[in-house]
TIRO-544660 format. One record per residue (C-alpha): residue number from 1; x, y, z. Coordinates in pm, 1 decimal. Layout:
% residues N
num NUM, xx X, yy Y, zz Z $
...
***
This chain:
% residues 293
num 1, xx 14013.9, yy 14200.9, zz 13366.4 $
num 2, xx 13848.9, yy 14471.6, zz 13092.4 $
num 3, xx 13566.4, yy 14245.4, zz 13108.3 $
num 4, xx 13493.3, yy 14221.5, zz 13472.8 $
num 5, xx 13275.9, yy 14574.1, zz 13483.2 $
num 6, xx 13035.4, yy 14428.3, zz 13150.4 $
num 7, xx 12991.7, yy 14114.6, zz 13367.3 $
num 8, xx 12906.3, yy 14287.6, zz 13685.3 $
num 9, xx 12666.3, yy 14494.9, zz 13527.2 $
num 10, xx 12480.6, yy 14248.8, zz 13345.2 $
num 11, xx 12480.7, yy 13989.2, zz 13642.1 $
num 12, xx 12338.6, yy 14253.7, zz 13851.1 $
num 13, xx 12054.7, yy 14343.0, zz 13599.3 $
num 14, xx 11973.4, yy 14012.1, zz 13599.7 $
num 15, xx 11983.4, yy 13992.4, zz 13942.3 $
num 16, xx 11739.2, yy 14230.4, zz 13990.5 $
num 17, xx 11482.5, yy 14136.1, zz 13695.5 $
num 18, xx 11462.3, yy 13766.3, zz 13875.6 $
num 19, xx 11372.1, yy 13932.7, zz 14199.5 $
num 20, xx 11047.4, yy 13759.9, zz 14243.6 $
num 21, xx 10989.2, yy 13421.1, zz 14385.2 $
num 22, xx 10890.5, yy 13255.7, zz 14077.7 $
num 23, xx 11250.0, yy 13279.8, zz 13965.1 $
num 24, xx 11460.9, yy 13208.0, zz 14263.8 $
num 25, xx 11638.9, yy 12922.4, zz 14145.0 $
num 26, xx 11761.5, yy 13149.8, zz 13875.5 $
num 27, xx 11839.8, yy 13395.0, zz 14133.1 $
num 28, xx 12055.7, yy 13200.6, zz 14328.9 $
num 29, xx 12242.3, yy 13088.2, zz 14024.7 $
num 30, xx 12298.4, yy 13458.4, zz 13911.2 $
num 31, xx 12410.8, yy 13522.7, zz 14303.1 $
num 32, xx 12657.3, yy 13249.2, zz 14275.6 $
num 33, xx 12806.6, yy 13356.9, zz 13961.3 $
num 34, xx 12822.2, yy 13728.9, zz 14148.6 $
num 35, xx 13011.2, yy 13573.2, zz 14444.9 $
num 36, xx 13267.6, yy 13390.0, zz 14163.6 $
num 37, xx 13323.7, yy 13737.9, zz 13968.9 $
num 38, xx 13371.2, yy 13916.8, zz 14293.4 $
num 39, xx 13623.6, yy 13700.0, zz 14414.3 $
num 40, xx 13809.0, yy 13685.5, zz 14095.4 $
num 41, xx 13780.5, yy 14093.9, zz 14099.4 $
num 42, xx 13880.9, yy 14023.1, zz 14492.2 $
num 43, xx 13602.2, yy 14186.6, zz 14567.4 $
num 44, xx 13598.5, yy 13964.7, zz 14895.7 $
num 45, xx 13299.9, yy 14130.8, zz 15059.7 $
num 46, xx 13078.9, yy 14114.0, zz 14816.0 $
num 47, xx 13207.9, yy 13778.6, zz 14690.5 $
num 48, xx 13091.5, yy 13687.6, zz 15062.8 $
num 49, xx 12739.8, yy 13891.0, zz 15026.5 $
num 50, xx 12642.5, yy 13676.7, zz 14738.8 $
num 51, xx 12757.3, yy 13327.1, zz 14831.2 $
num 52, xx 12557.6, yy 13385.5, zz 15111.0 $
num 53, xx 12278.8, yy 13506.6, zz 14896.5 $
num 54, xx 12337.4, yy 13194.5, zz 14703.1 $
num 55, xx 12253.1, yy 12981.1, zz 15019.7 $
num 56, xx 11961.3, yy 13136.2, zz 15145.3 $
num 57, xx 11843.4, yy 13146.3, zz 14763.9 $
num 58, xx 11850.7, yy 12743.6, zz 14750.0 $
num 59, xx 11585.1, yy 12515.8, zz 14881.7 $
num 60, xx 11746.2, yy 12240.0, zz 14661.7 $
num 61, xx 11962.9, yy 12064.5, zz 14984.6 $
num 62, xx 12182.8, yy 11910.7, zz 14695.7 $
num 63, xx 12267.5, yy 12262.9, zz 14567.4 $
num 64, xx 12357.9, yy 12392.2, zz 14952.8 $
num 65, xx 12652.2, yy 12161.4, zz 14936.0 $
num 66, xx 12787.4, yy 12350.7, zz 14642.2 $
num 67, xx 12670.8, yy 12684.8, zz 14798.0 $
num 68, xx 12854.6, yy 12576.0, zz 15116.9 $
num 69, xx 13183.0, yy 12533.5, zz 14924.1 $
num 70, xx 13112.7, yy 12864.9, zz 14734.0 $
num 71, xx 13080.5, yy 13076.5, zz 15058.9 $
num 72, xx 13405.2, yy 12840.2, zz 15190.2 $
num 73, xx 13627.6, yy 12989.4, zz 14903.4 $
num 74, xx 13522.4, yy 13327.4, zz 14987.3 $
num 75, xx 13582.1, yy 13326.9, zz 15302.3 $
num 76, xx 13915.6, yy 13161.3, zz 15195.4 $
num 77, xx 13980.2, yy 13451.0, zz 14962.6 $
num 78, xx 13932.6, yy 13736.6, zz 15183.9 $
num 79, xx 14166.8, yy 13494.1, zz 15460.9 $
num 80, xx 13891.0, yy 13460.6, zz 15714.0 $
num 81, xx 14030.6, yy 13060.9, zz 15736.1 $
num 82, xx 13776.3, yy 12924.3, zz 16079.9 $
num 83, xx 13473.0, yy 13082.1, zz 15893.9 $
num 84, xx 13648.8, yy 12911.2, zz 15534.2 $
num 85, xx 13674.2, yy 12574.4, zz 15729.7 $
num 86, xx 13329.0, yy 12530.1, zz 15898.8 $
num 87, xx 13178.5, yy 12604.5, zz 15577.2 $
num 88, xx 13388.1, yy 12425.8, zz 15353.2 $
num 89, xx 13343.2, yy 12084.9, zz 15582.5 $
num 90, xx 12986.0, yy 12121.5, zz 15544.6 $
num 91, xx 13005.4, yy 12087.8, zz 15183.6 $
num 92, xx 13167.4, yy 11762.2, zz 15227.4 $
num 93, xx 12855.2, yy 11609.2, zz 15277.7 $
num 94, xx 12773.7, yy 11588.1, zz 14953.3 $
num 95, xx 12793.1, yy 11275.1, zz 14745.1 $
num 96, xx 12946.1, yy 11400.9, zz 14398.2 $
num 97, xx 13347.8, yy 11348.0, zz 14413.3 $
num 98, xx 13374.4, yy 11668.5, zz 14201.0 $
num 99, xx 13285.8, yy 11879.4, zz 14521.1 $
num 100, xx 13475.6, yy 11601.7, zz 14739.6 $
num 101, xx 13763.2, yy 11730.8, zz 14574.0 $
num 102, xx 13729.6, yy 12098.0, zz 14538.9 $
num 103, xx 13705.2, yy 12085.4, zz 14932.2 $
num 104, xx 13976.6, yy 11881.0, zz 15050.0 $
num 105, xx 14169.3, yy 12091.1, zz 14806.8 $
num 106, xx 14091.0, yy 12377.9, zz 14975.1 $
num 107, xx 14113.1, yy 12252.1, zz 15294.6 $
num 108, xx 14501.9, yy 12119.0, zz 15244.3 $
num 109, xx 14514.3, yy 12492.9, zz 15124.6 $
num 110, xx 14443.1, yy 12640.6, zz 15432.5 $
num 111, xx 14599.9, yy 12362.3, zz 15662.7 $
num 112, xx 14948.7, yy 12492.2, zz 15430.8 $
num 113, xx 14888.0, yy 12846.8, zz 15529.9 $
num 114, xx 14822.1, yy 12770.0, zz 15934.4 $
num 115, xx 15161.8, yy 12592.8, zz 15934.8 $
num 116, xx 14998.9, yy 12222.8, zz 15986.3 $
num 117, xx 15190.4, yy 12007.5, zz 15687.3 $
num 118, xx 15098.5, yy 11693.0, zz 15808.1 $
num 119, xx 14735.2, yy 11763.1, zz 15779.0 $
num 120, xx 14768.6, yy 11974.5, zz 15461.6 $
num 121, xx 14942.5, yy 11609.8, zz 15332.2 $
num 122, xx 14636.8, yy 11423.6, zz 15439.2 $
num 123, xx 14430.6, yy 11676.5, zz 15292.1 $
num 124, xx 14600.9, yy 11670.3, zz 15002.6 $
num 125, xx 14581.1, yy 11263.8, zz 14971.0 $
num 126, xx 14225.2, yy 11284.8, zz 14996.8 $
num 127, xx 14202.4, yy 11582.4, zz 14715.3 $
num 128, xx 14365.2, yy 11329.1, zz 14490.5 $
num 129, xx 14159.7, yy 10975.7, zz 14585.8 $
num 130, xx 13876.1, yy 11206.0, zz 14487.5 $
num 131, xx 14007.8, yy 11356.2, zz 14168.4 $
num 132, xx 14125.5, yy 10993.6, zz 14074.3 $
num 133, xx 13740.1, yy 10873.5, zz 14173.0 $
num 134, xx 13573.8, yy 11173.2, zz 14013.2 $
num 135, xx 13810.8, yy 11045.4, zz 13658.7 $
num 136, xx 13700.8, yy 10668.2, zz 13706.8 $
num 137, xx 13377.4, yy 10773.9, zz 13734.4 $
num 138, xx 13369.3, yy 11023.8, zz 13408.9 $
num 139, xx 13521.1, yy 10703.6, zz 13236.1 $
num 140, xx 13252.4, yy 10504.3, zz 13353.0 $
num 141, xx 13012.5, yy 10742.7, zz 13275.9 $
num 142, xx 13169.6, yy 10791.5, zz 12949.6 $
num 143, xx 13173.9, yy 10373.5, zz 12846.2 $
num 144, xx 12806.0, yy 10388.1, zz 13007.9 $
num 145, xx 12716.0, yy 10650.8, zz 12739.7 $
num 146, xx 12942.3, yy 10482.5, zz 12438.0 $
num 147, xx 12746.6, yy 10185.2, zz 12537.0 $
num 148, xx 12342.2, yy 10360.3, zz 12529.5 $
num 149, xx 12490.8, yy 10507.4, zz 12187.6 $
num 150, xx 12564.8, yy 10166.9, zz 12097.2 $
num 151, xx 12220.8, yy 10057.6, zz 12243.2 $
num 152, xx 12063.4, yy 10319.5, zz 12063.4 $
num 153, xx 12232.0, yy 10303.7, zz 11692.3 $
num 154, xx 12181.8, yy 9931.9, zz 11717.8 $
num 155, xx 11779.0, yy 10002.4, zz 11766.6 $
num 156, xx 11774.8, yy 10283.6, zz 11529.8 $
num 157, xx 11925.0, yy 9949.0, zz 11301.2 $
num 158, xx 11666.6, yy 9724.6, zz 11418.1 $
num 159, xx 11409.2, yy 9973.5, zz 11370.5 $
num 160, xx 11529.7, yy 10062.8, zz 11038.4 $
num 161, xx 11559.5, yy 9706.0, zz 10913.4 $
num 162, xx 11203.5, yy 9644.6, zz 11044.8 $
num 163, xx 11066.8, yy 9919.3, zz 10854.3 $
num 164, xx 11227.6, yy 9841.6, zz 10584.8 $
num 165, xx 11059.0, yy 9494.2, zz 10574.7 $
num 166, xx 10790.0, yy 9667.6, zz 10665.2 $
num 167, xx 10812.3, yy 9876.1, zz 10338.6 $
num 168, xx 10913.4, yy 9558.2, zz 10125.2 $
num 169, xx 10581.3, yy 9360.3, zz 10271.4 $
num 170, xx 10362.4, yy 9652.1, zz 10211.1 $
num 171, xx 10484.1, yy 9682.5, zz 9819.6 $
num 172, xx 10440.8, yy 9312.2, zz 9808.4 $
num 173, xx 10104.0, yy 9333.3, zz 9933.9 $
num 174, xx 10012.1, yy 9563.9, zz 9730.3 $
num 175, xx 10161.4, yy 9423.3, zz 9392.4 $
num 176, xx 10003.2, yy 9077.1, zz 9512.9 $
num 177, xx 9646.4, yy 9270.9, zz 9608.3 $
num 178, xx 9675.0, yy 9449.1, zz 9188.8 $
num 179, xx 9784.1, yy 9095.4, zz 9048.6 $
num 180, xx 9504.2, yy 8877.7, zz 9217.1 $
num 181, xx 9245.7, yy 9210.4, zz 9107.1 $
num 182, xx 9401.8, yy 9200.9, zz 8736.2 $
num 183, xx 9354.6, yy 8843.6, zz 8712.6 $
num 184, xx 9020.3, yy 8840.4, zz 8865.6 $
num 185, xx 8927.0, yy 9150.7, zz 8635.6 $
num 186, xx 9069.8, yy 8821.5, zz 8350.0 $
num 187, xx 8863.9, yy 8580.3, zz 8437.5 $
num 188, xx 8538.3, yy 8748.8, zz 8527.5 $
num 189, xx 8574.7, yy 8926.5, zz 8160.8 $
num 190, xx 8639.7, yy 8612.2, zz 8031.6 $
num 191, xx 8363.6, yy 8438.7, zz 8182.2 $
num 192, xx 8130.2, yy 8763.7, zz 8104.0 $
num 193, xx 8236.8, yy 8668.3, zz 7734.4 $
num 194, xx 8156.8, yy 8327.1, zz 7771.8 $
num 195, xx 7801.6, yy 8372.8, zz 7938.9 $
num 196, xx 7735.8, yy 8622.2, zz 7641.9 $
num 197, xx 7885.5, yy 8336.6, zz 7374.7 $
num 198, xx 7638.9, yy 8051.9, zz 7570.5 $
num 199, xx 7348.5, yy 8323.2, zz 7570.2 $
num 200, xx 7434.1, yy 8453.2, zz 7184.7 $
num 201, xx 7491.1, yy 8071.0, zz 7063.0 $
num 202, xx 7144.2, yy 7972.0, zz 7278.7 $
num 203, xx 6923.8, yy 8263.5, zz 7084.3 $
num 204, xx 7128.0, yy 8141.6, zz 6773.2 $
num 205, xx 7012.5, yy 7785.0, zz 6785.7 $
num 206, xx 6621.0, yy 7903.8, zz 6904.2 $
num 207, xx 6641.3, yy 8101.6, zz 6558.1 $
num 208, xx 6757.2, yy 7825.9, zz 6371.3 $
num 209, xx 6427.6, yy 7593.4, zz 6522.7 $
num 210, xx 6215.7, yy 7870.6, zz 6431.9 $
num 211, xx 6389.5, yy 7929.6, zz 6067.7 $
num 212, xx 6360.3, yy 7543.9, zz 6022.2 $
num 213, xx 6008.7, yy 7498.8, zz 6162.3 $
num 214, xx 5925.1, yy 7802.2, zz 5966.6 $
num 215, xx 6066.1, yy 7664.9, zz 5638.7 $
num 216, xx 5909.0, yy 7304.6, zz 5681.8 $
num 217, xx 5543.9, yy 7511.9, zz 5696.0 $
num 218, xx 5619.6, yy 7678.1, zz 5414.7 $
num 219, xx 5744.3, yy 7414.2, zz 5236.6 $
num 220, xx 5423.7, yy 7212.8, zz 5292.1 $
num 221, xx 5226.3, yy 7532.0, zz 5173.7 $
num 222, xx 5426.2, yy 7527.7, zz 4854.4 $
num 223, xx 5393.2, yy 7161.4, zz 4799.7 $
num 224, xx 5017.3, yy 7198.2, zz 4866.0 $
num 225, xx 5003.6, yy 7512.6, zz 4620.7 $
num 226, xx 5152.8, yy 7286.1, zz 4360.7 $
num 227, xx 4918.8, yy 6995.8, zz 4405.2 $
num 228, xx 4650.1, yy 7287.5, zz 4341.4 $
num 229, xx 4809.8, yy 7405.5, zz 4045.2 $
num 230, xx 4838.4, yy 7078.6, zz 3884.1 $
num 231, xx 4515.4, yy 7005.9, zz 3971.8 $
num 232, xx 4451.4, yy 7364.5, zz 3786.9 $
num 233, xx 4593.2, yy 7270.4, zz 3468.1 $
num 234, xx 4466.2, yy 6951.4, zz 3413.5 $
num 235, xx 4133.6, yy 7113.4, zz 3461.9 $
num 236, xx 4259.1, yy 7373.3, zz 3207.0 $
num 237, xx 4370.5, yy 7129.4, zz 2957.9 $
num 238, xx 4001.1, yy 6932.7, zz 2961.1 $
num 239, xx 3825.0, yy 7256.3, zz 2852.6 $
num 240, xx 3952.4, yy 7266.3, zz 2540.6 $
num 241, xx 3622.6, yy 7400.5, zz 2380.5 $
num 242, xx 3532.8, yy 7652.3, zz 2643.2 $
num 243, xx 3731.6, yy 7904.9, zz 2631.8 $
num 244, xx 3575.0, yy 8110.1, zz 2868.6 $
num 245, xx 3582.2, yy 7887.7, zz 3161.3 $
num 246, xx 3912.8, yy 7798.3, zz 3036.7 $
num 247, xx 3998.7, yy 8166.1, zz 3084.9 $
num 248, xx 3894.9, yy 8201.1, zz 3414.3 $
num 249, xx 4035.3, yy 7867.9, zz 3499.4 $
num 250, xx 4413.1, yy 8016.2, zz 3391.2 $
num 251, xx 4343.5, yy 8355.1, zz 3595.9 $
num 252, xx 4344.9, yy 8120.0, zz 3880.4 $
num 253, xx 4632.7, yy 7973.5, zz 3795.0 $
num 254, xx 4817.9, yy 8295.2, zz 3750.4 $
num 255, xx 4669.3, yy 8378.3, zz 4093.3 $
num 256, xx 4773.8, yy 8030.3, zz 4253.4 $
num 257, xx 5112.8, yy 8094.2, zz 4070.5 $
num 258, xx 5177.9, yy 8380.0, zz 4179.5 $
num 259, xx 5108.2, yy 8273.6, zz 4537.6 $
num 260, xx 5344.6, yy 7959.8, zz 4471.7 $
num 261, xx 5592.3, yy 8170.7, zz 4432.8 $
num 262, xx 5573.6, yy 8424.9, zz 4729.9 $
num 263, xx 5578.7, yy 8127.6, zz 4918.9 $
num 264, xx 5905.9, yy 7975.2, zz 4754.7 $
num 265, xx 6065.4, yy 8312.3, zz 4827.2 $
num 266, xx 5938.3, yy 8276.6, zz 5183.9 $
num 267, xx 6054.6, yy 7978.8, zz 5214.5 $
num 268, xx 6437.8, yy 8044.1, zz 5050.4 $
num 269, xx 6461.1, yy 8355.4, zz 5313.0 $
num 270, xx 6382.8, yy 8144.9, zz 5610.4 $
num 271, xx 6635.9, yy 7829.4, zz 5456.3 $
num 272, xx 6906.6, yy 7763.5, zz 5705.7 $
num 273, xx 7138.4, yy 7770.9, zz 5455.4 $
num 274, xx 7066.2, yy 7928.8, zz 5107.3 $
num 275, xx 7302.8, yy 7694.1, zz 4928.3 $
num 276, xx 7181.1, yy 7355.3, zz 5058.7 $
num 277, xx 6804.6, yy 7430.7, zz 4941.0 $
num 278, xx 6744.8, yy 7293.6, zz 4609.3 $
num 279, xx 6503.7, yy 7575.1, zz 4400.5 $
num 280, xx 6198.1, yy 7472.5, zz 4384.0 $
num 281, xx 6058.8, yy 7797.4, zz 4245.2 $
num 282, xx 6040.1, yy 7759.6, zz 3872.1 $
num 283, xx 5956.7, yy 8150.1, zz 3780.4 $
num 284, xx 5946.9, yy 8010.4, zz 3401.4 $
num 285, xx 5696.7, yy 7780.7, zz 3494.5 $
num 286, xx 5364.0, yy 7974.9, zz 3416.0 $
num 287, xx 5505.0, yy 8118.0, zz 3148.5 $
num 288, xx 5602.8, yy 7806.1, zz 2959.0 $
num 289, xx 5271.1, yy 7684.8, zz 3084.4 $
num 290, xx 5082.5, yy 7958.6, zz 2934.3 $
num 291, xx 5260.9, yy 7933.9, zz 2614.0 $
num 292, xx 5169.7, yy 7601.2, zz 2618.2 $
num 293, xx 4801.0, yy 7725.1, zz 2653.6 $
***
C-alpha cells in the first residue's frame, strides 16, 4: 500500500520519542502497531522483532495475552507454525472471547495447512462458539448500556422535575416572603397612622380643656369687669354736680371699658367654637354710655 512507508515512518518516530520508561505502555502499543504494519507489508522479521518488543514492553499480564496472539500471527505469517502454536495457545488464557476467537481461528488455520482436518474442524467449532459468545455478550453489553441510558435519562427526569419544583417552591417562597412584607409594610403604616390619629386627637382634646378652662377664666374676668363698670356708672350718674370727680370717674370707665373689651376678645379667640358664643362685647356700649353722659 502507498501508505505503508508514511506509517512506518511515523510509527518509528514515535517509537523512538517514547523511549523512556515513563512512556512504556505507549511504547508497547506503538511496537504492536509496528509488528501489525510489518506483517501486512510482510515484513515478517520485523513484524516478529516488534511483537516481541510488544511483550517484553507489557507489565499489564492482561495485555501479554493479546501480545501472545500478536507474536502467534507473526510467526504464522512468516510460516514458522510450532513457534505460531506455542504462542498462540498461550494467549488462550485470557478471559475476553474476542481473543478466544482470534486464536482458535488461527489455530484451525494452521491445523488446515499441516494436513490435520479433523482438528482444523474442532478448531474451527470452537472459533465459532466464541464468535457466537463474543456477539451474545456485545448484545448484552449493548441492552446493559440501553438500560444505564435508560437509568440515566430517567434521573436526568427526576432530577429535572425536582428542580423544577425546586424552582416553583423557591418563586413561591419568595412571592409569599414579598406578600406577608407588603402586608406587614399595610398594617404597620396603618397602625403608624392610627397611633399618630390617637396622639393628634389626644393633644386635640388637651387643647380644647385648656381653650375651655381658659375661656371660663376669662369669662369670669369679663363678668367681674362688668360688675365694676356698673358699679362705675352708677357712681357716675350720682355726681351730677361735680363734674370733676365725675370726669375722672368716666376716665375710669373708659379705662375699665377698654379692659372689658380686651378681655371679650380674649375670650372669643379662646371659644371652642366661635359660632356657639353669644357676644357679649358690646363695642357701642361706652359710647352710647358716654353720650348718655
Amino acid at each position: 500500500m502507498a501508505y505503508y512507508p508514511t506509517a512506518e515512518e511515523r510509527l518509528l518516530k514515535a517509537f523512538e520519542m517514547t523511549n523512556t520508561a515513563k512512556y512504556r505502555r505507549v511504547q508497547a502499543n506503538i511496537a504492536a502497531a509496528l509488528s501489525t504494519l510489518y506483517s501486512n507489508m510482510e515484513l515478517n522479521k520485523k513484524a516478529i522483532q516488534y511483537a516481541k518488543l510488544n511483550i517484553s514492553l507489557r507489565s499489564d499480564t492482561a495485555q501479554h495475552y493479546k501480545a501472545f496472539l500478536l507474536l502467534g500471527n507473526a510467526y504464522f505469517k512468516a510460516g514458522l507454525y510450532d513457534s505460531a502454536t506455542i504462542y498462540i495457545n498461550k494467549s488462550l488464557s485470557s478471559t475476553r472471547y474476542g481473543i478466544k476467537a482470534s486464536a482458535y481461528m488461527r489455530l484451525a488455520e494452521v491445523a488446515k495447512v499441516q494436513g490435520d482436518l479433523d482438528r482444523s474442524l474442532t478448531l474451527t467449532k470452537k472459533y465459532t462458539l466464541y464468535i457466537d459468545s463474543l456477539h451474545l455478550a456485545k448484545q448484552s453489553d449493548d441492552i446493559l448500556i440501553a438500560e444505564k441510558e435508560v437509568a440515566e435519562q430517567q434521573y436526568t427526569n427526576n432530577l429535572g422535575y425536582q428542580n423544577n419544583k425546586l424552582y416553583i417552591l423557591i418563586i413561591v417562597s419568595v412571592l409569599l416572603i414579598c406578600i406577608i412584607g407588603i402586608i406587614y409594610a399595610v398594617l404597620r403604616k396603618s397602625q403608624q397612622k392610627a397611633h399618630y390619629i390617637e396622639q393628634k386627637q389626644s393633644l386635640l382634646e388637651k387643647e380644647q380643656q385648656d381653650l375651655q378652662q381658659k375661656y371660663i377664666q376669662l369669662k369670669n374676668e369679663l363678668t367681674q369687669k362688668e360688675a365694676e363698670i356698673a358699679s362705675l356708672q352708677n357712681n357716675i350718674n350720682q355726681q351730677i354736680n361735680n363734674e370733676e370727680k365725675k370726669k375722672k370717674l368716666q376716665q375710669e370707665l373708659d379705662a375699665l371699658t377698654r379692659e372689658r373689651n380686651a378681655l371679650a376678645k380674649e375670650a372669643l379667640e379662646h371659644s371652642e367654637v366661635y359660632s356657639k358664643i353669644e357676644r357679649i362685647i358690646n363695642l357701642s356700649f361706652a359710647s352710647d354710655l358716654g353720650h348718655q353722659l
